[in-house]
N, C-alpha and C positions, 0 to 999 in steps of 0.2 A: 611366310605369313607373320602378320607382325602380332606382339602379345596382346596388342587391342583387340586383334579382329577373333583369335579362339576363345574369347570371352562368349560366355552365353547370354539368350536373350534377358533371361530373368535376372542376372547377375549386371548392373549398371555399375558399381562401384567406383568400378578399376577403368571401366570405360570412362564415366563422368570424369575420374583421376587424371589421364589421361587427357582428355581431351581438353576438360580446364585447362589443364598449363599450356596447353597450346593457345587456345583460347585466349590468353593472357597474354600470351607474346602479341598475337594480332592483330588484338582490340588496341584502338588508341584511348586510353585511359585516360588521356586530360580531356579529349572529346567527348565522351562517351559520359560523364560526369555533369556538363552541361545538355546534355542530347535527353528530350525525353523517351520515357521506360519504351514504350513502341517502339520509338525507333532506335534502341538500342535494340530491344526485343528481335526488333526485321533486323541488325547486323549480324547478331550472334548467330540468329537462326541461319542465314546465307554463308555463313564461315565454319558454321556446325554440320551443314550440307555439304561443303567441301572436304571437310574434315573427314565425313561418317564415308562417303563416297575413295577418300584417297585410303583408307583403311580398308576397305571391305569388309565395313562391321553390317552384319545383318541385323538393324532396326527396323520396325514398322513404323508408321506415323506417329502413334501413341507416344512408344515410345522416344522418338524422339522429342516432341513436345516437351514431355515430362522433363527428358536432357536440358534443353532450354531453359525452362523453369528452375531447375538448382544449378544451373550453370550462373545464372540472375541473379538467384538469392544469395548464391557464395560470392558475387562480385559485389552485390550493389544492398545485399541484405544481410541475416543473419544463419544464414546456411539451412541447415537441417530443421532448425528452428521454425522457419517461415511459415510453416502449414500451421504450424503451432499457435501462432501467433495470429496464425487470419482464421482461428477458429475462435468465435463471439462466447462457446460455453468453457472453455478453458481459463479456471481461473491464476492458477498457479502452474508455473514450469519448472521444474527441478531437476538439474544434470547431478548428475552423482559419479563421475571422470566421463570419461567419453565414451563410453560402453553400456551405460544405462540414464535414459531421460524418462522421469515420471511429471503424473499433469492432476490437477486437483480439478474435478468436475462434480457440479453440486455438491460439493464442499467434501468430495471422496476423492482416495488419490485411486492412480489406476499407472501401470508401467505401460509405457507405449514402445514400437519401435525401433525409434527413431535412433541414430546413433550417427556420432561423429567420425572420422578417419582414425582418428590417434588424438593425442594430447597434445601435441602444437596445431592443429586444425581446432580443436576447443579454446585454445589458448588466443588463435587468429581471433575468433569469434569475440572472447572477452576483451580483448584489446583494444576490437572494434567500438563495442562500446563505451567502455570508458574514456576512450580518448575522444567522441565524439561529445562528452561533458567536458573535457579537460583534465580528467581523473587518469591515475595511472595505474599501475599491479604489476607487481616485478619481485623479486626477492628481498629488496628492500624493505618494499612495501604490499607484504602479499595478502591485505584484505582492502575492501573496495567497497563502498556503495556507490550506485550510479542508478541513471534513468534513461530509458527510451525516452523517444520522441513523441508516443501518444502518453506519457506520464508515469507506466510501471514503473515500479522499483527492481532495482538493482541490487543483487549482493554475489558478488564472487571471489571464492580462495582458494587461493592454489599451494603448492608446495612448496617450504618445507611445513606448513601449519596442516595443509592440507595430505595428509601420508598416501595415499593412493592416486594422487593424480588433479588436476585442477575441479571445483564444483563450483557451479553457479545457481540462483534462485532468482525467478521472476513472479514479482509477486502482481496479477495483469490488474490494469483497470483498464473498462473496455469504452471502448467509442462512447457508447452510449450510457450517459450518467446515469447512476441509478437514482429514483425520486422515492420521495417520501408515500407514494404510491405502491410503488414497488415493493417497502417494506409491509405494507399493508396486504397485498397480493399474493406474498409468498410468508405470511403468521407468522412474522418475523413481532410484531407491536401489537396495537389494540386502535384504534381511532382515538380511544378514550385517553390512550399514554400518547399520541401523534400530537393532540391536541395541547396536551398539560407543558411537553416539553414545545411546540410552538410558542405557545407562551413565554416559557422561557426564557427562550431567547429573543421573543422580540420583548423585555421586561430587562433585558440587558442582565440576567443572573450569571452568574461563574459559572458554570458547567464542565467536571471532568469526568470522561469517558473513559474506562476502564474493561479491561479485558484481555484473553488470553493472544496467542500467536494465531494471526488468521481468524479472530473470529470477528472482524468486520468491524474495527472502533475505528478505521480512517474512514470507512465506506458513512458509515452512520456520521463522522462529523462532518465529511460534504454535506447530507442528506441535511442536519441542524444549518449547515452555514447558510442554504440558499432562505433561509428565514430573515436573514440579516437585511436591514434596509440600503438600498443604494445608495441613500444619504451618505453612512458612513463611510471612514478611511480604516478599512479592515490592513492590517501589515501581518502576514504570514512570515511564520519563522521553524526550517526543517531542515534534517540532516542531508535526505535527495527530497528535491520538490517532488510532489506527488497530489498534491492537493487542489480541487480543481473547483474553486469558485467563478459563478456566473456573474458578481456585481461588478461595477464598472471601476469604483477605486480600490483597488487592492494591488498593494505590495509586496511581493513575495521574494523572500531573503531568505538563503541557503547558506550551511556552511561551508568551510575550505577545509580540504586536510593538507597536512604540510610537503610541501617541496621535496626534493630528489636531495635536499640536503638538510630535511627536517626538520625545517623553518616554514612560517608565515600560515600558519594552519589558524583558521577562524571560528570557533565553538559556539557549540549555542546560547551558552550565559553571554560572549560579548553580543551577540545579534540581538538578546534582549534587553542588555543594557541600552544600544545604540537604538533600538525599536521605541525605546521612550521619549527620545529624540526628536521623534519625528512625527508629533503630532496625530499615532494613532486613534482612534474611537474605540475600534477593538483589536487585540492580539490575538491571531493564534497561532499556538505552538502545536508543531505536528505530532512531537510527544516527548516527553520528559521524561530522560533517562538520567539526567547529574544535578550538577552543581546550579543550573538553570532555573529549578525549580522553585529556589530562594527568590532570585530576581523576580520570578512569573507571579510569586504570592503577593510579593510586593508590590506589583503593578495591579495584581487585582484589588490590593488594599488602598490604590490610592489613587482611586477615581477611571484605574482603565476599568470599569463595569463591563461584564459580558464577554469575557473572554474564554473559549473555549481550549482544551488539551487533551491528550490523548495517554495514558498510563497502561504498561503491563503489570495486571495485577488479578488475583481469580476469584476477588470478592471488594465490595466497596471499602472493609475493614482494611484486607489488605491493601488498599489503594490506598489509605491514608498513611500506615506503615510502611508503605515503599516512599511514599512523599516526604514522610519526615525523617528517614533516609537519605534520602536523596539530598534534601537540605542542610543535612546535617555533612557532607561532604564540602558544603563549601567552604569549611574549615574557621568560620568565625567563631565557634567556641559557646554557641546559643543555648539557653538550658531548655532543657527540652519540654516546657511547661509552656519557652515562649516561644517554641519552634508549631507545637501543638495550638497556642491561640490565635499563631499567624495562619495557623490550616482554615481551622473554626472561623475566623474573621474571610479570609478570604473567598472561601468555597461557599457553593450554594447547594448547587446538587453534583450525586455521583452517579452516573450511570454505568451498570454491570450488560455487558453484553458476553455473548458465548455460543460457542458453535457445537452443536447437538453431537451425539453418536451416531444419528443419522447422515448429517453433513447438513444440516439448516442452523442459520444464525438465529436467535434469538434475544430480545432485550429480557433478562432476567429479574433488572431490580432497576428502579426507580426510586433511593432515596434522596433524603433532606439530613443536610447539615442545620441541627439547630443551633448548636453554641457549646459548653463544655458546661462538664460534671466534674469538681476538681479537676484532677488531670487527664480526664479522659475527655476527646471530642464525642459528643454526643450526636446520634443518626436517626431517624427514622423510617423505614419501608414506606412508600405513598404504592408502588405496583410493584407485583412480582410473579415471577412465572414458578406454577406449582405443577411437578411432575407427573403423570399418573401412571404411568408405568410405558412399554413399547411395545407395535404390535408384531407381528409374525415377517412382517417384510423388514422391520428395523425402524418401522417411522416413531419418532417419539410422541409418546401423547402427554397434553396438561391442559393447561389452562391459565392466561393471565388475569389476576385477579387486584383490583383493591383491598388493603389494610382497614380500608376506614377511617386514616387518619385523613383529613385535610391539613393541608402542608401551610407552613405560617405565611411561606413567600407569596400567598394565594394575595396579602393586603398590598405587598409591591406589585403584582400582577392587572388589580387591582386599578391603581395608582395609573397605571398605565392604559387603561380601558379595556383591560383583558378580563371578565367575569367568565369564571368556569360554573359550572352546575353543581350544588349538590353532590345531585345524583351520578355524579361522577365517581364517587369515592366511596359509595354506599356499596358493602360487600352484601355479594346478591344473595338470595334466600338460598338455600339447600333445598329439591326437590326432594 
């Protein structure tokens, strides 16, 4: 009896192990690449039939099916992953070595199943991807950003940085864009803050979005972009593309990282140098982590109007402190008075987004840059989310509210045939 066939029903493992490599040998592989999924599907199943049959492995139908299906995904997909991936509420995937995958659903993680062979079967999988961007991961080079085919992000590191084994992070964006709807749907805004920042951006303001890991500041700057008019020549600029605009001219530039011999690596400050080049309307950058953020205030100071960015940072203050950080790395020696009225000058508004204890995102703060107080940039709250405590299940409660200030950029809004109300800003009576 051969070691396939005293395998148990429950136990597929070693069977699928097994019988893939056979599998492999069989399939014509330059064929089968051009051939579609069916009828790949009907050959493997017809040679999996031979296979299950020359073994004397006792499968039912089920399960064989199911064989087929990860026998497909490890050739033509991303193995263990694949269920992962064709589930629409899964937002995040995180391997943590090959022995544990967790998954972020409604904004909670949860440990699943799922599990890879070993660490060169995780390792197959990472390699898959990366090389299908041109990206690579090796010891040379053992960190990675990359992207699938429907737009997720990519991040995987393996060892020697990685001490237990290789990890990778999928962070998903799904089929189906989310709409400025959607934030409305799930109390993530107010209509009242949906409408202010429309305006916005079609009033062509600076707008940086600001916010922690995961808590939704790529999602919310698609949700802002589809505002943008088709008129313009929007040029995106990102470390892995990710960003999924609907208008019809848009430019989207990524960067490189360097060669197998440490060369020719492309950064985001040159992508926005060169982005000036080319006759954009508006920039955006998917989010400023360096020296970039000089060039990007730049361009906001000198007629690119409306450019939107994305910052980690866990309050709008911080967001200005991580910026003038950031700028101060480009190494030009700026005092920081004039690094500070390059912020003020450039910026409009900040927005603070954040993801609850519950696992719901939230826009928290809606301020306005006015201008500076000696050396301080000076802010004000136009909306904010106020807490009120959570209930017995975990849901957070509050309430988003107006300051009562009306925001100065209300006369550029204005200018552009945007009148907001009043009564938009008016904080409501106390019962």
């Amino acid at each position: 009896m051969s070691p396939v066939s005293m395998i148990g029903r429950t136990d597929l493992g070693a069977v699928k192990a097994a019988i893939h490599r056979k599998l492999i040998h069989k399939l014509n592989l330059d064929r089968v690449t051009e051939a579609s999924r069916e009828e790949v599907r009907r050959e493997v199943g017809s040679i999996l039939e031979a296979l299950v049959v020359g073994e004397s492995t006792p499968m039912n139908l089920q399960e064989r099916e199911r064989l087929v299906q990860e026998v497909l995904d490890e050739v033509f997909g991303l193995g263990p992953l694949e269920p992962l991936l064709a589930d629409p509420t899964v937002a995040d995937i995180l391997v943590n070595t090959y022995k544990h995958v967790y998954i972020e659903r409604k904004g909670l993680l949860e440990r699943t199943s799922v599990q890879f062979r070993d660490d060169a079967h995780l390792m197959a999988i990472i390699d898959r991807i990366v090389s299908a961007v041109g990206r690579r991961v090796d010891e040379s080079s053992p960190m990675v950003d990359a992207r699938l085919a429907d737009g997720s992000r990519v991040n995987a590191i393996i060892p020697p940085l990685a001490i237990d084994g290789p990890c990778l992070s999928i962070r998903r964006f799904g089929h189906n864009r989310l709409m400025a709807e959607d934030l409305l749907d799930n109390h993530s805004m107010t209509p009242a803050m949906l409408e202010l920042l429309q305006g916005c951006v079609k009033a062509r303001l600076n707008i940086l979005i600001s916010g922690g890991t995961g808590a939704g500041k790529t999602t919310f700057l698609n949700v802002l972009s589809s505002y943008i008019s088709n008129r313009e020549r929007v040029v995106t600029i990102e470390d892995a593309a990710e960003l999924q605009f609907n208008q019809e001219h848009v430019v989207r530039l990524e960067t490189r990282p360097p060669n197998i011999e440490g060369k020719g690596s492309i950064q985001q400050r040159q992508l926005v140098i060169n982005a000036l080049r080319m006759r954009p309307d508006r920039i955006i950058v998917g989010e400023v982590r360096g020296e970039e953020a000089l060039d990007m205030l730049q361009a906001m100071n000198t007629g690119h109007d409306g450019s939107l960015t994305t910052i980690h940072a866990n309050s709008p203050r911080d967001a200005l402190s991580r910026l003038e950080t950031m700028v101060a790395m480009s190494n030009l020696n700026l005092p920081e008075n004039a690094i500070r009225r390059q912020i003020a000058s450039a910026l409009d508004v900040v927005i603070q987004v954040s993801r609850m204890s519950d696992g719901t995102r939230k826009v928290v703060s809606i301020a306005e840059i006015t201008g500076m107080e000696g050396d301080v940039v000076t802010m004000q709250d136009i909306f904010v989310f106020r807490k009120r405590g959570i209930r017995e299940n975990g849901e957070v409660l509050g309430d988003f509210l107006p300051t009562g200030i009306r925001p100065k950029f209300s006369e550029r809004l204005l200018v552009t045939g945007i009148q907001l109300p009043m009564s938009m800003f008016e904080v409501p009576r106390e019962r």
